[in-house]
C-alpha positions as CSV (number, residue, x, y, z in Angstrom):
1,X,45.0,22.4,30.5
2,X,47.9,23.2,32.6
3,X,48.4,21.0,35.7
4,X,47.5,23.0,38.7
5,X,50.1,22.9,42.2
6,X,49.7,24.3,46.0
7,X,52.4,24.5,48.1
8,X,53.9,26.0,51.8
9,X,56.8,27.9,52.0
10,X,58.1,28.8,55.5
11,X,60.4,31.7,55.4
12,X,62.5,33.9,57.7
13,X,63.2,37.5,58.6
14,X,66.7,37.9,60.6
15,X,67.6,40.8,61.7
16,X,71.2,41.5,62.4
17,X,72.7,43.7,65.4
18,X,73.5,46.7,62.9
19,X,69.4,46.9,61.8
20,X,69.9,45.0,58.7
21,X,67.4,42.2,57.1
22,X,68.7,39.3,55.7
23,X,67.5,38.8,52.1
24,X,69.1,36.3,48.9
25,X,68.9,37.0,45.6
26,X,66.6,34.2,43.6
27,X,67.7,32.3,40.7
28,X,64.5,31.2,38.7
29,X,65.2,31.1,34.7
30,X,61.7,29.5,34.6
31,X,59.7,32.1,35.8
32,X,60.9,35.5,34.7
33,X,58.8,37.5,37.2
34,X,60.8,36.0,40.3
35,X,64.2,35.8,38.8
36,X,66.9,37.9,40.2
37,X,64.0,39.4,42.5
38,X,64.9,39.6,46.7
39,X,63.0,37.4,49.5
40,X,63.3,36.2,52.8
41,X,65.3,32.8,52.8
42,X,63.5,29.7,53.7
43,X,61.7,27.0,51.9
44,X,59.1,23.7,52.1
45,X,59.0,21.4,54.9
46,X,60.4,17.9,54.6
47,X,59.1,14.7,55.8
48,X,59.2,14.8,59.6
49,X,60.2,18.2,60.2
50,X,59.0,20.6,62.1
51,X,58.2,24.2,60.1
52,X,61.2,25.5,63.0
53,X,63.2,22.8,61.7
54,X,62.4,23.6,58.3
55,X,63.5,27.1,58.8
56,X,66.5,26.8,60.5
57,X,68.0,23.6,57.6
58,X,66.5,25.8,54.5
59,X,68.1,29.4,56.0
60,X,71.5,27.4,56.6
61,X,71.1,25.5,53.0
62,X,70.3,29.3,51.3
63,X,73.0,31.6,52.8
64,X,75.5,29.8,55.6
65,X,73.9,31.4,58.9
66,X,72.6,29.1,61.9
67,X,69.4,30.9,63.2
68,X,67.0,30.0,65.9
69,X,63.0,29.9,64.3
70,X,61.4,32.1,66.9
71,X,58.0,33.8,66.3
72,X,55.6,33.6,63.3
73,X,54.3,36.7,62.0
74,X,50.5,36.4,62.5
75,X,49.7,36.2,58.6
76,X,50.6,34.2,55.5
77,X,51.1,35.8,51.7
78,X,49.9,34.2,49.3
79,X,50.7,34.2,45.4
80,X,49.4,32.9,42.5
81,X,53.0,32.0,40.2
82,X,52.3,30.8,36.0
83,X,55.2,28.3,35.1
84,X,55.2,27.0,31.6
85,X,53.9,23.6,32.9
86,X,51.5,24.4,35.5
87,X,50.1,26.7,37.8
88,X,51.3,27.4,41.6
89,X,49.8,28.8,44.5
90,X,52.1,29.2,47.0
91,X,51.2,30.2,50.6
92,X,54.3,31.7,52.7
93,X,55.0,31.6,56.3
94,X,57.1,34.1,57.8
95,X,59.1,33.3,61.1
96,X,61.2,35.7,63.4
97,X,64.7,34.6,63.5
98,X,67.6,35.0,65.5
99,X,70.9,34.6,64.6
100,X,72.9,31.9,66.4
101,X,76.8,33.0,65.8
102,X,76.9,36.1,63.1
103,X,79.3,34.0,61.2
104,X,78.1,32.3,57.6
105,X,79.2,29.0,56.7
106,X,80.0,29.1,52.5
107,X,76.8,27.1,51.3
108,X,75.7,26.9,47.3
109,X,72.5,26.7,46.9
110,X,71.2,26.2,42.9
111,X,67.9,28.8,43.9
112,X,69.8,31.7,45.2
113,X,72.0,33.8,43.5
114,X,73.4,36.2,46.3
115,X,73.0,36.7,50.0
116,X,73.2,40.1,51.8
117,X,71.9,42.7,54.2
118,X,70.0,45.7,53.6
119,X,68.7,48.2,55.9
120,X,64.7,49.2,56.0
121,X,65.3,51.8,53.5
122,X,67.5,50.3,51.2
123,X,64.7,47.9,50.2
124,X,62.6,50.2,48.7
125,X,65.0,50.1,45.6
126,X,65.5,46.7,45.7
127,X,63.6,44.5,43.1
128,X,61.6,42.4,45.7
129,X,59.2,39.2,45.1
130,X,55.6,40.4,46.7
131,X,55.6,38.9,49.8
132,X,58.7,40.9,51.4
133,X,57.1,43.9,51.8
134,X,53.8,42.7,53.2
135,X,56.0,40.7,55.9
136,X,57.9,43.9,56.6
137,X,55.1,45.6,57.2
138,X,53.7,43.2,59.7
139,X,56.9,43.2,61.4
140,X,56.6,46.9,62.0
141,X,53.9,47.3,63.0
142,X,54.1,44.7,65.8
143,X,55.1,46.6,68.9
144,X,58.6,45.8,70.7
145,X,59.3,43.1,67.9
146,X,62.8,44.8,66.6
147,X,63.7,45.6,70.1
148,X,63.3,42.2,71.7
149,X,64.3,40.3,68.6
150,X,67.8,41.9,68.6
151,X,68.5,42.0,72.6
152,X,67.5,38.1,72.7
Protein backbone atom coordinates (compact mmCIF):
# COMPACT_ATOMS: atom_id res chain seq x y z
CA UNK A 1 0.00 0.00 0.00
CA UNK A 2 1.33 3.17 -1.06
CA UNK A 3 2.20 5.67 1.73
CA UNK A 4 -0.44 8.41 1.69
CA UNK A 5 0.88 12.50 2.08
CA UNK A 6 -1.21 16.01 2.68
CA UNK A 7 0.28 19.00 2.15
CA UNK A 8 -0.26 23.23 1.80
CA UNK A 9 0.97 25.05 -0.87
CA UNK A 10 0.63 28.87 -0.74
CA UNK A 11 0.79 30.42 -4.11
CA UNK A 12 0.68 33.81 -5.88
CA UNK A 13 -0.93 35.58 -8.68
CA UNK A 14 1.12 38.98 -9.77
CA UNK A 15 -0.11 40.91 -12.01
CA UNK A 16 2.25 43.23 -13.91
CA UNK A 17 1.48 46.97 -15.06
CA UNK A 18 1.03 45.77 -18.88
CA UNK A 19 -2.05 43.08 -17.69
CA UNK A 20 0.22 40.20 -17.59
CA UNK A 21 0.13 37.07 -14.87
CA UNK A 22 3.12 35.78 -13.71
CA UNK A 23 3.39 32.03 -14.27
CA UNK A 24 6.78 29.37 -14.26
CA UNK A 25 7.05 26.54 -16.06
CA UNK A 26 7.29 23.15 -13.59
CA UNK A 27 9.93 20.65 -13.72
CA UNK A 28 8.57 17.29 -12.25
CA UNK A 29 10.13 14.11 -14.09
CA UNK A 30 8.31 12.15 -11.32
CA UNK A 31 4.93 12.94 -12.12
CA UNK A 32 4.29 13.26 -15.79
CA UNK A 33 0.86 14.92 -15.46
CA UNK A 34 2.48 18.16 -13.88
CA UNK A 35 5.68 18.27 -15.83
CA UNK A 36 6.31 21.11 -18.05
CA UNK A 37 2.64 22.24 -17.06
CA UNK A 38 2.16 26.29 -15.95
CA UNK A 39 1.16 27.48 -12.22
CA UNK A 40 1.26 30.26 -10.08
CA UNK A 41 4.76 30.38 -8.20
CA UNK A 42 4.79 29.72 -4.55
CA UNK A 43 5.31 26.86 -2.34
CA UNK A 44 5.11 25.20 1.56
CA UNK A 45 5.57 27.19 4.58
CA UNK A 46 8.67 26.81 6.62
CA UNK A 47 9.12 26.56 10.34
CA UNK A 48 8.21 29.95 11.74
CA UNK A 49 6.92 31.64 8.74
CA UNK A 50 4.21 33.36 8.08
CA UNK A 51 2.05 31.98 4.83
CA UNK A 52 3.04 36.07 3.62
CA UNK A 53 6.44 35.21 4.37
CA UNK A 54 6.17 32.09 2.68
CA UNK A 55 5.00 33.74 -0.44
CA UNK A 56 7.14 36.37 -0.75
CA UNK A 57 10.84 33.84 -0.04
CA UNK A 58 9.20 30.91 -2.43
CA UNK A 59 8.07 33.70 -5.41
CA UNK A 60 11.71 35.27 -4.97
CA UNK A 61 13.32 31.52 -4.73
CA UNK A 62 11.06 30.46 -8.18
CA UNK A 63 11.56 33.42 -10.55
CA UNK A 64 13.84 36.55 -9.06
CA UNK A 65 10.79 39.15 -8.31
CA UNK A 66 10.33 40.73 -4.64
CA UNK A 67 6.47 40.86 -4.22
CA UNK A 68 4.37 42.02 -1.37
CA UNK A 69 1.68 38.94 -0.15
CA UNK A 70 -1.52 41.05 -0.22
CA UNK A 71 -4.96 39.38 -0.32
CA UNK A 72 -6.05 35.72 -0.39
CA UNK A 73 -8.42 34.61 -2.80
CA UNK A 74 -11.42 33.42 -0.77
CA UNK A 75 -10.94 29.60 -1.80
CA UNK A 76 -8.36 26.88 -1.86
CA UNK A 77 -7.88 24.08 -4.84
CA UNK A 78 -7.34 21.06 -4.01
CA UNK A 79 -5.80 18.01 -5.95
CA UNK A 80 -5.35 14.65 -5.52
CA UNK A 81 -1.39 13.90 -7.30
CA UNK A 82 -0.25 9.69 -7.79
CA UNK A 83 3.59 9.63 -7.36
CA UNK A 84 5.23 6.20 -7.75
CA UNK A 85 5.75 6.05 -3.88
CA UNK A 86 2.80 7.54 -2.40
CA UNK A 87 -0.22 9.49 -2.76
CA UNK A 88 -0.58 13.50 -2.27
CA UNK A 89 -3.32 15.68 -1.58
CA UNK A 90 -2.28 18.88 -1.90
CA UNK A 91 -4.44 21.99 -0.87
CA UNK A 92 -3.29 25.43 -2.56
CA UNK A 93 -3.64 28.82 -1.35
CA UNK A 94 -3.77 31.60 -3.63
CA UNK A 95 -2.59 35.21 -2.53
CA UNK A 96 -2.70 38.59 -4.47
CA UNK A 97 0.66 39.95 -5.06
CA UNK A 98 2.21 43.02 -5.79
CA UNK A 99 5.28 43.59 -7.25
CA UNK A 100 7.91 45.40 -5.26
CA UNK A 101 10.57 46.76 -8.06
CA UNK A 102 9.56 45.07 -11.72
CA UNK A 103 13.17 44.01 -11.84
CA UNK A 104 14.02 39.99 -11.37
CA UNK A 105 16.94 38.94 -9.59
CA UNK A 106 18.54 35.63 -11.73
CA UNK A 107 17.40 32.75 -9.22
CA UNK A 108 17.67 28.77 -10.18
CA UNK A 109 15.31 27.00 -8.82
CA UNK A 110 15.58 22.82 -9.48
CA UNK A 111 11.23 22.84 -9.67
CA UNK A 112 10.89 25.43 -12.34
CA UNK A 113 11.87 25.28 -15.70
CA UNK A 114 10.95 28.86 -17.09
CA UNK A 115 9.40 32.04 -15.78
CA UNK A 116 7.20 34.40 -17.90
CA UNK A 117 4.20 36.55 -18.46
CA UNK A 118 1.11 35.89 -20.27
CA UNK A 119 -1.89 37.90 -20.81
CA UNK A 120 -5.62 36.46 -19.86
CA UNK A 121 -5.92 35.14 -23.17
CA UNK A 122 -2.80 33.68 -23.92
CA UNK A 123 -3.41 31.13 -21.10
CA UNK A 124 -6.05 29.32 -22.69
CA UNK A 125 -3.28 27.71 -24.92
CA UNK A 126 -1.03 27.19 -22.28
CA UNK A 127 -0.64 23.65 -20.84
CA UNK A 128 -1.71 24.64 -17.21
CA UNK A 129 -1.69 22.43 -13.76
CA UNK A 130 -5.65 22.48 -12.55
CA UNK A 131 -5.57 25.01 -10.10
CA UNK A 132 -4.62 28.11 -12.40
CA UNK A 133 -7.64 28.38 -13.95
CA UNK A 134 -9.91 27.99 -10.98
CA UNK A 135 -7.79 30.94 -9.28
CA UNK A 136 -8.18 32.98 -12.34
CA UNK A 137 -11.54 32.66 -12.27
CA UNK A 138 -11.92 33.76 -8.74
CA UNK A 139 -9.85 36.58 -9.41
CA UNK A 140 -12.23 37.80 -12.08
CA UNK A 141 -14.88 37.59 -10.76
CA UNK A 142 -13.97 39.58 -7.62
CA UNK A 143 -14.97 43.17 -8.34
CA UNK A 144 -12.25 46.04 -8.48
CA UNK A 145 -9.46 43.35 -7.80
CA UNK A 146 -7.34 44.04 -11.11
CA UNK A 147 -7.94 47.64 -10.81
CA UNK A 148 -6.75 48.16 -7.20
CA UNK A 149 -4.14 45.44 -7.37
CA UNK A 150 -2.24 47.31 -10.26
CA UNK A 151 -2.74 51.12 -8.99
CA UNK A 152 -1.36 50.03 -5.31
Amino acid sequence: MKAKKVIFVFSGLIINHQRKILLVKRKEKKLPEADNKWEFPGGKLNFGETIEETIEREIFEETGYQVIAKTMLPKPFYSLWHYPTFDQYTVIFCFLCQLKVNKKVVRDDHHVEEINWFSINELEKLPLLPGVDFFIKQFLSTKGYIKRLIEN
